[in-house]
N, C-alpha and C positions, 0 to 999 in steps of 0.2 A: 504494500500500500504506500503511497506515495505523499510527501508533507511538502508543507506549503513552507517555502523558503522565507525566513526576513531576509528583505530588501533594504538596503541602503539608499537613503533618495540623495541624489546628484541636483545639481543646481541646473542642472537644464530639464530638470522632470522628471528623466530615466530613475526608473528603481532596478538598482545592482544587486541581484541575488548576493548574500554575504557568505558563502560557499560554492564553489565551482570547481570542472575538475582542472586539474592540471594536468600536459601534454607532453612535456616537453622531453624528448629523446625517447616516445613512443610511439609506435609504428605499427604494421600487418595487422594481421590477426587481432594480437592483443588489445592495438587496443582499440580494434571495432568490438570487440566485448567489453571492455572497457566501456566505453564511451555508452552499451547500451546495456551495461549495468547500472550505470549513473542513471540512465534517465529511466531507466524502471526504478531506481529507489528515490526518485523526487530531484535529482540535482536538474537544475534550470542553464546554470552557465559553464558555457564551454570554455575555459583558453588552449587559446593554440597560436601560432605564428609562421610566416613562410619558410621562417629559419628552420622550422622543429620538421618541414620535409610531412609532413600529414595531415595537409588539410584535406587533400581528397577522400582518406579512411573517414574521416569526421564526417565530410561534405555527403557521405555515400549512406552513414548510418544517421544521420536528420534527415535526409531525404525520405528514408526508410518512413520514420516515426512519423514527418511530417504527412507523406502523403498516403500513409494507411491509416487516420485519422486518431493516432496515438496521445499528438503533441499539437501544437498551431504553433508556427514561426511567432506571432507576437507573445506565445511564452516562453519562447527562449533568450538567451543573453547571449548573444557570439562575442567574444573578443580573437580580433588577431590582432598581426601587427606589421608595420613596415618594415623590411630587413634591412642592414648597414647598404646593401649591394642599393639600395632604391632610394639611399638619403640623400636625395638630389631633388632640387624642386619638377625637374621633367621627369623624372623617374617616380613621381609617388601615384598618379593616377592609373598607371599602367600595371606596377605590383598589386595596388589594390585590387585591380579589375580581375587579375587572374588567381588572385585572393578567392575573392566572389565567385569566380566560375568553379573552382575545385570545390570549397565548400556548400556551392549550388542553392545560392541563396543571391537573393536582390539587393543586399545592405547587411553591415556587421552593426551590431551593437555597439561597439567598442573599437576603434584603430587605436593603435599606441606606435609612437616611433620609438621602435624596439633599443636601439642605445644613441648613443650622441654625437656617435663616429661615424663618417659613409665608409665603405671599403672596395675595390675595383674588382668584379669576375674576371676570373683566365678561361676563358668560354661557357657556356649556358651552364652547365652542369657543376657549374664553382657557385651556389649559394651563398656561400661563408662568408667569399672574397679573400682573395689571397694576399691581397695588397692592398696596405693601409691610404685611404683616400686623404691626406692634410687639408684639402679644401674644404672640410665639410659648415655649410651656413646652418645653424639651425635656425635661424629668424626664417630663412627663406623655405625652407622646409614647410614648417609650420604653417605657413600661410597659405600654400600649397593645399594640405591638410584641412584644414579651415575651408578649401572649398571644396571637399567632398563630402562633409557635411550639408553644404548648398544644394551640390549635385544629388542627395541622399542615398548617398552610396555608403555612408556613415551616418549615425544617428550621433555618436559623442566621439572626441579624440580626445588623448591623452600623449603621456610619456611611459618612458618603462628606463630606468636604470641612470636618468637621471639628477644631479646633484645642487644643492642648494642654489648656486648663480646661474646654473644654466634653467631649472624652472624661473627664476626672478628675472634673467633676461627675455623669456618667453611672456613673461605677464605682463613687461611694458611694451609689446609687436602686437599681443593677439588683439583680434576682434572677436575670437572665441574662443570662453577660458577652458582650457583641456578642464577632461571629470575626473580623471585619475591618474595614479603614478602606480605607477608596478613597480616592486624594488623587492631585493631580498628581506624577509622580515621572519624574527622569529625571537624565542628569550634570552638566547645568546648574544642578539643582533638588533635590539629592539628601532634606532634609528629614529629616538626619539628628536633631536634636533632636526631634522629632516621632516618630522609629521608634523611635527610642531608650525612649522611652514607650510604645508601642504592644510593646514589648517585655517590657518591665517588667509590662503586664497581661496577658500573651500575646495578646494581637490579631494577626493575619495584615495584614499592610501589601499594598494591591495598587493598581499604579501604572497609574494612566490617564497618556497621553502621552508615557509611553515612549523617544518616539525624539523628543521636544522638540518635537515636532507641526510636524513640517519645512513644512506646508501653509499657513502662516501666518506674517504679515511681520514682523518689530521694527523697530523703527524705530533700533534701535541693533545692526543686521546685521553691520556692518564690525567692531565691535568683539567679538561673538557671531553671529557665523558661523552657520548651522543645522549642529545636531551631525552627521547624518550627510554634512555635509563639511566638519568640521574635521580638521586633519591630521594633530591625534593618534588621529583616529580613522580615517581613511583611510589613514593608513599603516601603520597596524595589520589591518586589513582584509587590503590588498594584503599583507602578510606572512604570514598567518593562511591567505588563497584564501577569505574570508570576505568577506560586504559590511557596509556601513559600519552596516545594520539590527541583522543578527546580533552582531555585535560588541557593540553600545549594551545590547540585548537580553541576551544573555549575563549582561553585567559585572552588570545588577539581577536576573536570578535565582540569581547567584553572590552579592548582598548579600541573598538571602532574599528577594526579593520576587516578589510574584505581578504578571505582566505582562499588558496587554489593548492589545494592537498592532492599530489602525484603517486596513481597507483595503478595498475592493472591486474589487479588483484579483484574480483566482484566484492571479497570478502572483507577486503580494507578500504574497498571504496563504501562499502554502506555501512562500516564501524565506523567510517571519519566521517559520515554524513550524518550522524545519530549525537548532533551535540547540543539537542534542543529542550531535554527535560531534564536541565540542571543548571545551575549557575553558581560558580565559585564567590564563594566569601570575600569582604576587602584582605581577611587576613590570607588568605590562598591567594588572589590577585599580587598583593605585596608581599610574598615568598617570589613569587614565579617573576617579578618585576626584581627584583634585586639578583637573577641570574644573569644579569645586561651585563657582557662584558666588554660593549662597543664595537671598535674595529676589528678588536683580538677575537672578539666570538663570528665573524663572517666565514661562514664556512665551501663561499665557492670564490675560488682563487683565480683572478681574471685578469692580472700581471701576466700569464704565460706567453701570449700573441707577444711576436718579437715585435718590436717598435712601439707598444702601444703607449710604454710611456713617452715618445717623442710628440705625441699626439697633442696639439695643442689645445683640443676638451679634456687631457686630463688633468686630475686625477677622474673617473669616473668605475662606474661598472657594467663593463659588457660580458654579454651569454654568449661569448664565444672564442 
């Protein structure tokens, strides 16, 4: 049976499901199961992006739901996003459009320009970009964007990966204020100066990684633990009859944020959907708040692209 998501209301109307799934470096099979696991146990929004290589598997199973009278396109929330390869002002209508077609829809919910960098393909098949673009404007970008909103090929745009002067140069260009930021968020990483801002202009904050991206090694594990087995958070759990997901999940849509929890599991995708008949205490909220260990708690490491710190938008964070 399927529940009725809270929505986040955005300043231009849209109500943002505050759980959606997350996509990112999933593929085939999995994750058209995936995808319609989710929307058998109630999830509304999708992300996904042209980076992550799988809008078609998404595009193939809404199709599915929408026209075997499962679902209706106006209750879903689609987010993609513009790749580095398309952060050019001639280049954002044309990624979008082909956006649209794999996903096999008339308009996304949500565009976000996926980081702050362009970067140059070495023929079709280089999405990534192999080579770091120095040019990139993002004023002009944006504005760009701002008219496919007009064209309603968008309903809201946003950012994704983001950092404090480059949204504040974005808010003195636009003529339409982006709805949200996607940025890594989570109790290791919480990026309270950062929301804090995203506050201030009303931006919707929505946290990729969620649960610290437990799938993933540090090299400094003994000292940061993966959150969903730290024992402030496992004993909390065990207290609660709750798991250590729901928990982590909980405490950031109790701090207002919109979460995108990654799984192709059916079985972890409807435990991390299940975080609606409970609500943590101030003193459980102020435990799980004082695991903030800034920059030291970011758990996906995005210095490895050679040159990226030559790059005149950084410091920033990009997903690739």
């Amino acid at each position: 049976m399927s529940v009725t998501v809270p929505s986040v209301k955005l300043h231009n109307g849209q109500s943002f499901p505050v759980i959606g799934l997350g996509t990112s470096r999933c593929k085939g099979d999995d994750l058209r199961k995936a995808v319609s696991a989710a929307l058998e146990c109630g999830y509304r929004h999708i992300d996904t992006a042209a980076l992550y290589e799988n809008e078609d598997v998404i595009g193939d199973v809404l199709r599915q739901w929408i026209t075997t009278g499962r679902v209706s396109r106006e209750e879903l929330f689609i987010t993609t996003k513009l790749p580095p390869i398309g952060n050019r002002p001639s280049d954002v209508e044309k990624y979008l459009s082909q956006s649209l077609k794999k996903l096999k829809v008339d308009y996304v919910d949500l565009y976000l320009i996926h980081a702050p960098i362009s970067a140059i393909p070495e023929g079709e098949d280089d999405v990534r970009g192999k080579i770091l673009d120095f040019s990139t404007d993002l004023e002009a970008v944006y504005k760009v964007m701002e008219q496919q909103v007009d064209a309603g090929r968008a309903r809201g745009i946003g950012l994704s990966n983001f950092n404090s002067k480059q949204i504040e140069r974005i808010m003195k260009v636009c003529r339409i204020k982006p709805v949200n930021l996607q940025v890594e968020v989570h109790a290791y990483f919480q990026q309270k100066p950062l929301r804090s801002l995203c506050r201030q202009f009303d931006i919707s904050v929505c946290a990729y990684c969620p649960l610290g991206a437990p799938h993933l090694h540090r090299d400094d594990s003994e000292k940061y633990p993966r959150l969903i087995e730290h024992p402030v958070v496992t004993s909390m759990a065990l207290r609660l009859n709750k798991t250590p997901a729901q928990i982590l999940l909980r405490h950031l849509i109790q701090l207002g944020l919109i979460v995108i929890p990654k799984s192709v599991s059916p079985e972890r995708i409807q435990e991390n959907f299940q975080v609606w008949d409970f609500k943590l205490p101030p003193s459980d909220m102020a435990d799980l708040d004082a695991l903030d260990r800034g920059g030291d708690g970011r758990v996906i490491n995005f210095q490895l692209r050679p040159g990226v710190q030559n790059h005149p938008e950084y410091p920033f964070s990009i997903p690739f």
